[in-house]
DSSP file (Angstrom, degrees, kcal/mol; ACC not computed):
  #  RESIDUE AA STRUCTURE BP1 BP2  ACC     N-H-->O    O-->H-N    N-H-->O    O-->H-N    TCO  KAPPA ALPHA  PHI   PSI    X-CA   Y-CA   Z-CA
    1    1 A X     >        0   0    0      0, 0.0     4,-2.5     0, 0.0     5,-0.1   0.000 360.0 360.0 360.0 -43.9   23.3   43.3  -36.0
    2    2 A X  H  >  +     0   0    0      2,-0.2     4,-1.4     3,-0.1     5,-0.2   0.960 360.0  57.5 -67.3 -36.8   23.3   41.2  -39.7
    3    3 A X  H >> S+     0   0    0      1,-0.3     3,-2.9     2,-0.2     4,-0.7   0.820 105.7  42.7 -58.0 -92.7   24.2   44.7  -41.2
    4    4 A X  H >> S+     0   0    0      1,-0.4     4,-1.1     2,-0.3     3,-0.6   0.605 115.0  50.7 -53.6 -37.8   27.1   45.2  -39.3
    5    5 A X  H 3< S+     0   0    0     -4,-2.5    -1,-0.4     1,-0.3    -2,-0.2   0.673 108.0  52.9 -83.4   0.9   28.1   41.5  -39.9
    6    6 A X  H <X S+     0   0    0     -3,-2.9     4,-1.2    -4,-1.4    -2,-0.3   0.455 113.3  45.5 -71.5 -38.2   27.6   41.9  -43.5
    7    7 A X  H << S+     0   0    0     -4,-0.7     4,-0.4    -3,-0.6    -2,-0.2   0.542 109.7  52.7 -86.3 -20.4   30.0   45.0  -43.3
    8    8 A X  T  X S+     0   0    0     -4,-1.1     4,-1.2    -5,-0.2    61,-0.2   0.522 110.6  46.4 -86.2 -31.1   32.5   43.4  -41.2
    9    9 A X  H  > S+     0   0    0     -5,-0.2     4,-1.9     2,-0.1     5,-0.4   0.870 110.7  52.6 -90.0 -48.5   32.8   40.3  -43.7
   10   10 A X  H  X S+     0   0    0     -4,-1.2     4,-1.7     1,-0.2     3,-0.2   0.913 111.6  47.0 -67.9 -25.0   33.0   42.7  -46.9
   11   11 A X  H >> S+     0   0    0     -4,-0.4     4,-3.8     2,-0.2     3,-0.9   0.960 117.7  45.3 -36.1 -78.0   36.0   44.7  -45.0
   12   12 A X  H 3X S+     0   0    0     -4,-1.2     4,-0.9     1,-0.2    -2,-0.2   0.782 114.4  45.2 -32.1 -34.3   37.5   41.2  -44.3
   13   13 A X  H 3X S+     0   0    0     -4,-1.9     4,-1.4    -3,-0.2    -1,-0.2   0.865 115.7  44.7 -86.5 -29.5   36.9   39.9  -47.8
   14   14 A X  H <X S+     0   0    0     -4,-1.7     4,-0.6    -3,-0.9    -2,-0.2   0.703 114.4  53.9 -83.1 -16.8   38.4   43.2  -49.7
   15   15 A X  H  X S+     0   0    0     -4,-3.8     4,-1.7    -5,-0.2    -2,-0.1   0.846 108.0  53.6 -53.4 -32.8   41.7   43.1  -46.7
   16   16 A X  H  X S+     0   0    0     -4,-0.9     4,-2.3    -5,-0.5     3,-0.4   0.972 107.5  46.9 -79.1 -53.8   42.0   39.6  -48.0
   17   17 A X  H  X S+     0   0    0     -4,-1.4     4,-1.2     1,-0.3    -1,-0.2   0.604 116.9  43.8 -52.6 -34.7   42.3   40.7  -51.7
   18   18 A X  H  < S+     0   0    0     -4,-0.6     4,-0.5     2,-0.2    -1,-0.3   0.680 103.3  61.9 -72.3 -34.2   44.6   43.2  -50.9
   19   19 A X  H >X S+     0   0    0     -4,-1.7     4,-2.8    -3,-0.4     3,-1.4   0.918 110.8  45.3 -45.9 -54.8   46.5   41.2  -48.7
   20   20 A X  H 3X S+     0   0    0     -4,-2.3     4,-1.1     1,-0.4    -2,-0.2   0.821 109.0  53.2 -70.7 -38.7   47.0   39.2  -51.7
   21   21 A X  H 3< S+     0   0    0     -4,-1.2    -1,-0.4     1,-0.2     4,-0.3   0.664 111.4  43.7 -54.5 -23.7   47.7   41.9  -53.8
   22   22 A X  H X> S+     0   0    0     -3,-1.4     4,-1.8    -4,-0.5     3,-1.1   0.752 109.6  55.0-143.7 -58.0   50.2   43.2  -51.7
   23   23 A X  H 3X S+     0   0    0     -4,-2.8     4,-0.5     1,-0.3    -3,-0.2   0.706 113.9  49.6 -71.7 -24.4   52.2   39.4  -50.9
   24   24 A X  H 3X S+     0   0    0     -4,-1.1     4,-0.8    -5,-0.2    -1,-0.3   0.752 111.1  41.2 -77.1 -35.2   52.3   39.1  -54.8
   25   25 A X  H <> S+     0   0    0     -3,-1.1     4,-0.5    -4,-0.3    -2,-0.3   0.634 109.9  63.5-120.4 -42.6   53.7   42.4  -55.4
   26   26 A X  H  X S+     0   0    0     -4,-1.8     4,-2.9     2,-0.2    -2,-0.2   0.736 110.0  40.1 -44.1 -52.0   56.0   41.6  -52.2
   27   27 A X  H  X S+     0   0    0     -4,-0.5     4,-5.4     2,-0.2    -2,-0.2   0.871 105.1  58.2 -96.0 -15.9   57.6   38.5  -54.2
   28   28 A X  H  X S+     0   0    0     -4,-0.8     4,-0.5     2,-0.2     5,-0.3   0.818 107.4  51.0 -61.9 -24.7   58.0   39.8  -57.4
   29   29 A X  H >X S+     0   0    0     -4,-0.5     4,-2.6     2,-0.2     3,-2.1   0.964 113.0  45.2 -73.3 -50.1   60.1   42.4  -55.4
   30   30 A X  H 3X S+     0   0    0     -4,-2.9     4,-2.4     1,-0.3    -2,-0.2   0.964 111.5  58.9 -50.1 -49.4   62.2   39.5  -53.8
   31   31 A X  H 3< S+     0   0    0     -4,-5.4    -1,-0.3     1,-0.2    -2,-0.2   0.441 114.9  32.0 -81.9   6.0   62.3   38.0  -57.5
   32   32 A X  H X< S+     0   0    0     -3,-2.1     3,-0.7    -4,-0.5    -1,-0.2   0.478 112.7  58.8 -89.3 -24.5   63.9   40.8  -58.9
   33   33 A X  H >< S+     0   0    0     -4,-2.6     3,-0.5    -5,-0.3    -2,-0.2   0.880  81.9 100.9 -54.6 -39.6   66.0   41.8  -56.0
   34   34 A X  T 3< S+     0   0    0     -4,-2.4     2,-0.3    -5,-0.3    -1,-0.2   0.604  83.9  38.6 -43.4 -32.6   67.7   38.3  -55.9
   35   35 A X  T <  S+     0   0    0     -3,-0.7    -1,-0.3     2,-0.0     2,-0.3  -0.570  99.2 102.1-121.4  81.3   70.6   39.1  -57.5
   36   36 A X  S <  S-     0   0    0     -3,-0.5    -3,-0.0    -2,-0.3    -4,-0.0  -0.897  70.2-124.0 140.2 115.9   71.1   42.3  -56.0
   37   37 A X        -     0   0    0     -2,-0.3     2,-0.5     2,-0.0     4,-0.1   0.077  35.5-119.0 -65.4-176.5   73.4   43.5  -53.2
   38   38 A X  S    S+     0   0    0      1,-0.1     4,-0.1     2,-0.1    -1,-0.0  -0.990 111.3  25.3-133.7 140.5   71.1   45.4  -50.2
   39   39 A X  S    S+     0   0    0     -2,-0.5     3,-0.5     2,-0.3    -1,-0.1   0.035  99.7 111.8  95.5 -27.9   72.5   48.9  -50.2
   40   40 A X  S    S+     0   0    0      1,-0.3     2,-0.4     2,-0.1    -2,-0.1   0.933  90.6  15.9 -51.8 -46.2   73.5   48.2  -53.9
   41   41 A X  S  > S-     0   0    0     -4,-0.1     4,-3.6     1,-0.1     5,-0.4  -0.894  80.6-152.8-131.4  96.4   71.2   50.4  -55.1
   42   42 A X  H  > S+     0   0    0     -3,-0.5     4,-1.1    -2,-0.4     3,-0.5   0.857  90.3  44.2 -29.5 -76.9   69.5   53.2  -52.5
   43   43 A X  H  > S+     0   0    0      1,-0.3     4,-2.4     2,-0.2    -1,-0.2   0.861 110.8  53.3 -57.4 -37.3   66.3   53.9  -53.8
   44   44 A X  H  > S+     0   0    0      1,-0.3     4,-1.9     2,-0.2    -1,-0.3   0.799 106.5  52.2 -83.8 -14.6   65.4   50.6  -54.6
   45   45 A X  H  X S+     0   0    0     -4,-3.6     4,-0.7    -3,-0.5    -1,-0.3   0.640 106.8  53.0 -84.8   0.2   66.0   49.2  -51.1
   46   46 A X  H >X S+     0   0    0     -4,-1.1     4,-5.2    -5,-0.4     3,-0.8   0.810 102.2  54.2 -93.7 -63.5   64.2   51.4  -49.8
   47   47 A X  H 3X S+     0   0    0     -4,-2.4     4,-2.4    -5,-0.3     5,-0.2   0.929 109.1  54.6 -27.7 -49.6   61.5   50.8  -51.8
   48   48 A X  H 3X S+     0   0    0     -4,-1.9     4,-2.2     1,-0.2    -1,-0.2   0.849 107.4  47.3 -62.5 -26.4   61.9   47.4  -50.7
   49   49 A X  H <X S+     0   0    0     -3,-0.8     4,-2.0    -4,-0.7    -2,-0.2   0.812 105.3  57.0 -70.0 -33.5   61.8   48.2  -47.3
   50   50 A X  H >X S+     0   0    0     -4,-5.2     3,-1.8     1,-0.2     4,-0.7   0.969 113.3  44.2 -59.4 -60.3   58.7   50.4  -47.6
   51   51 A X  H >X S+     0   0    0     -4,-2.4     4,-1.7     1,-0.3     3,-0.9   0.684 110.4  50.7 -37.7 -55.3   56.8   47.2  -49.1
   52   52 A X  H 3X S+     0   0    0     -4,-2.2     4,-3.1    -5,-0.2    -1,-0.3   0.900 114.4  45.9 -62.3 -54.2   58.1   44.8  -46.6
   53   53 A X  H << S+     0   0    0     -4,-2.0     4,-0.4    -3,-1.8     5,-0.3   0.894 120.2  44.0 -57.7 -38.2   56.7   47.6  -43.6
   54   54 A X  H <X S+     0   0    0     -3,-0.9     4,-0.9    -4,-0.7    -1,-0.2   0.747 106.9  57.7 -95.7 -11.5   53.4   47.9  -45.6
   55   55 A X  H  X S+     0   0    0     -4,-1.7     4,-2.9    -5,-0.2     5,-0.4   0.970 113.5  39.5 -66.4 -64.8   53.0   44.4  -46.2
   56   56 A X  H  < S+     0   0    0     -4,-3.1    -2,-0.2     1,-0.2    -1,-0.2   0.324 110.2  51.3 -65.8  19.0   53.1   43.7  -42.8
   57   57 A X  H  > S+     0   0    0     -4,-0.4     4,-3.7    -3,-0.1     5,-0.3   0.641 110.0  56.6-107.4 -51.0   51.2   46.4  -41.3
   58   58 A X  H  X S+     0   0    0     -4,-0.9     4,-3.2    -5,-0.3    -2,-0.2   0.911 112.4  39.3 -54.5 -47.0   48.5   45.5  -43.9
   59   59 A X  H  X S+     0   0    0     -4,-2.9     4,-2.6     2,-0.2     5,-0.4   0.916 109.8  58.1 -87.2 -28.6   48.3   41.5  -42.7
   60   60 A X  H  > S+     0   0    0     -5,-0.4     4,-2.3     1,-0.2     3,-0.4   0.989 114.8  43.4 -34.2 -55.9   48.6   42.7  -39.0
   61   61 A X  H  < S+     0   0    0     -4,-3.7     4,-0.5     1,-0.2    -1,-0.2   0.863 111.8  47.1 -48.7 -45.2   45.3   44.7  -40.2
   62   62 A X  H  X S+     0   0    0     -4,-3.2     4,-1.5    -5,-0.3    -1,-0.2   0.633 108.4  60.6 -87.6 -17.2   43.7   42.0  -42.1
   63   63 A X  H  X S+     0   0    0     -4,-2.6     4,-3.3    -3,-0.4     5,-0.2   0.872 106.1  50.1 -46.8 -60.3   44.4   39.6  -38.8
   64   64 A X  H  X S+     0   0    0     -4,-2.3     4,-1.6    -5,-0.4    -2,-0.2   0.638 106.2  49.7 -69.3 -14.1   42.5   41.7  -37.0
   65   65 A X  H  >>S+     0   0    0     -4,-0.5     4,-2.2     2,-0.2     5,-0.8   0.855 109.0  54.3 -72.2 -60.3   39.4   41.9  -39.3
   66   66 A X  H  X5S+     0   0    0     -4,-1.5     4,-1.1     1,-0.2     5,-0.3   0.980 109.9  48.8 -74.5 -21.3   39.2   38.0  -39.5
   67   67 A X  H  X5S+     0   0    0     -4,-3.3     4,-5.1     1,-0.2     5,-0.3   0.991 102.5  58.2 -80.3 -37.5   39.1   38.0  -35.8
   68   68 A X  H  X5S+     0   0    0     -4,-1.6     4,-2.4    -5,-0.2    -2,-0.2   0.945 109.6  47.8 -12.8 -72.1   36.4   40.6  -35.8
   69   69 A X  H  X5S+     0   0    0     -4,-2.2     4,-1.9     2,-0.2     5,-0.3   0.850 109.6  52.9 -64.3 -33.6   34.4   37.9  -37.9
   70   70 A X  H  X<S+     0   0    0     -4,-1.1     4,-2.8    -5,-0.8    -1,-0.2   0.996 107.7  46.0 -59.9 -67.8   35.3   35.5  -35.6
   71   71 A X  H  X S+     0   0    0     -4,-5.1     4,-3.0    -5,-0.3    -2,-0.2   0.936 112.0  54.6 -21.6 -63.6   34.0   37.6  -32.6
   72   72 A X  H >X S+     0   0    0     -4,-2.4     4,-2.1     1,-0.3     3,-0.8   0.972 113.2  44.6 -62.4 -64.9   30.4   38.5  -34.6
   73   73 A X  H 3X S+     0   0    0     -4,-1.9     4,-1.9     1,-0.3    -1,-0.3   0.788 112.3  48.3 -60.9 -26.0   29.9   34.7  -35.1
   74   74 A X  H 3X S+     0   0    0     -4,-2.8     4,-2.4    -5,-0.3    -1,-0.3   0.973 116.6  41.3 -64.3 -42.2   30.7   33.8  -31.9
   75   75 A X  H << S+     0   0    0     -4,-3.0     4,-0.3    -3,-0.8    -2,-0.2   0.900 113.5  53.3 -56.0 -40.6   28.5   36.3  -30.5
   76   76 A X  H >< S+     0   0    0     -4,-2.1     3,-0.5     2,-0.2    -1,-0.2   0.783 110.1  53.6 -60.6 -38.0   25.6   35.5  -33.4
   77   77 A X  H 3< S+     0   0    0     -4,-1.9    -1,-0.2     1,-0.3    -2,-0.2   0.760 108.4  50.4 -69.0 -43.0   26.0   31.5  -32.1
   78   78 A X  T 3<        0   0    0     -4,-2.4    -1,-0.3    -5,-0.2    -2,-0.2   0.604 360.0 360.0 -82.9 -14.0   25.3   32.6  -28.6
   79   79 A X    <         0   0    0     -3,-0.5    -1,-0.2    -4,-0.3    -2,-0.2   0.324 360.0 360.0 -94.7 360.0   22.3   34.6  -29.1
């Protein structure tokens, strides 16, 4: 059982790092985009679009890990 909650926080802690990566990488797009039409340029909205989809698919993901950790410690509390 401590393995598995030891495997479950390093997921969580390398989502979180990615997360981060990802939300960073996410404003830098906003902060060039900013003077920019949407539509102005095709490829690059789309690009923006992928990011935006994969940003959020990614913390939806990383939501579900830290409740995961949450679960194992509750469970570990109760035992």
């Amino acid at each position: 059982m401590a393995d598995k909650a030891g495997s479950v926080r390093k997921k969580f802690h390398s989502h979180i790092v990615i997360e981060t990566v990802l939300v960073v990488a996410l404003a830098l797009y906003m902060l060039i985009a900013r003077h920019q039409a949407v539509g102005e340029d095709l490829v690059f909205t789309v690009a923006g679009a992928g990011l935006m989809a994969l940003v959020t698919y990614w913390t939806l993901n990383t939501l579900r890990d830290g409740l995961e950790v949450i679960a194992m410690r509750s469970r570990r509390s109760r035992a």
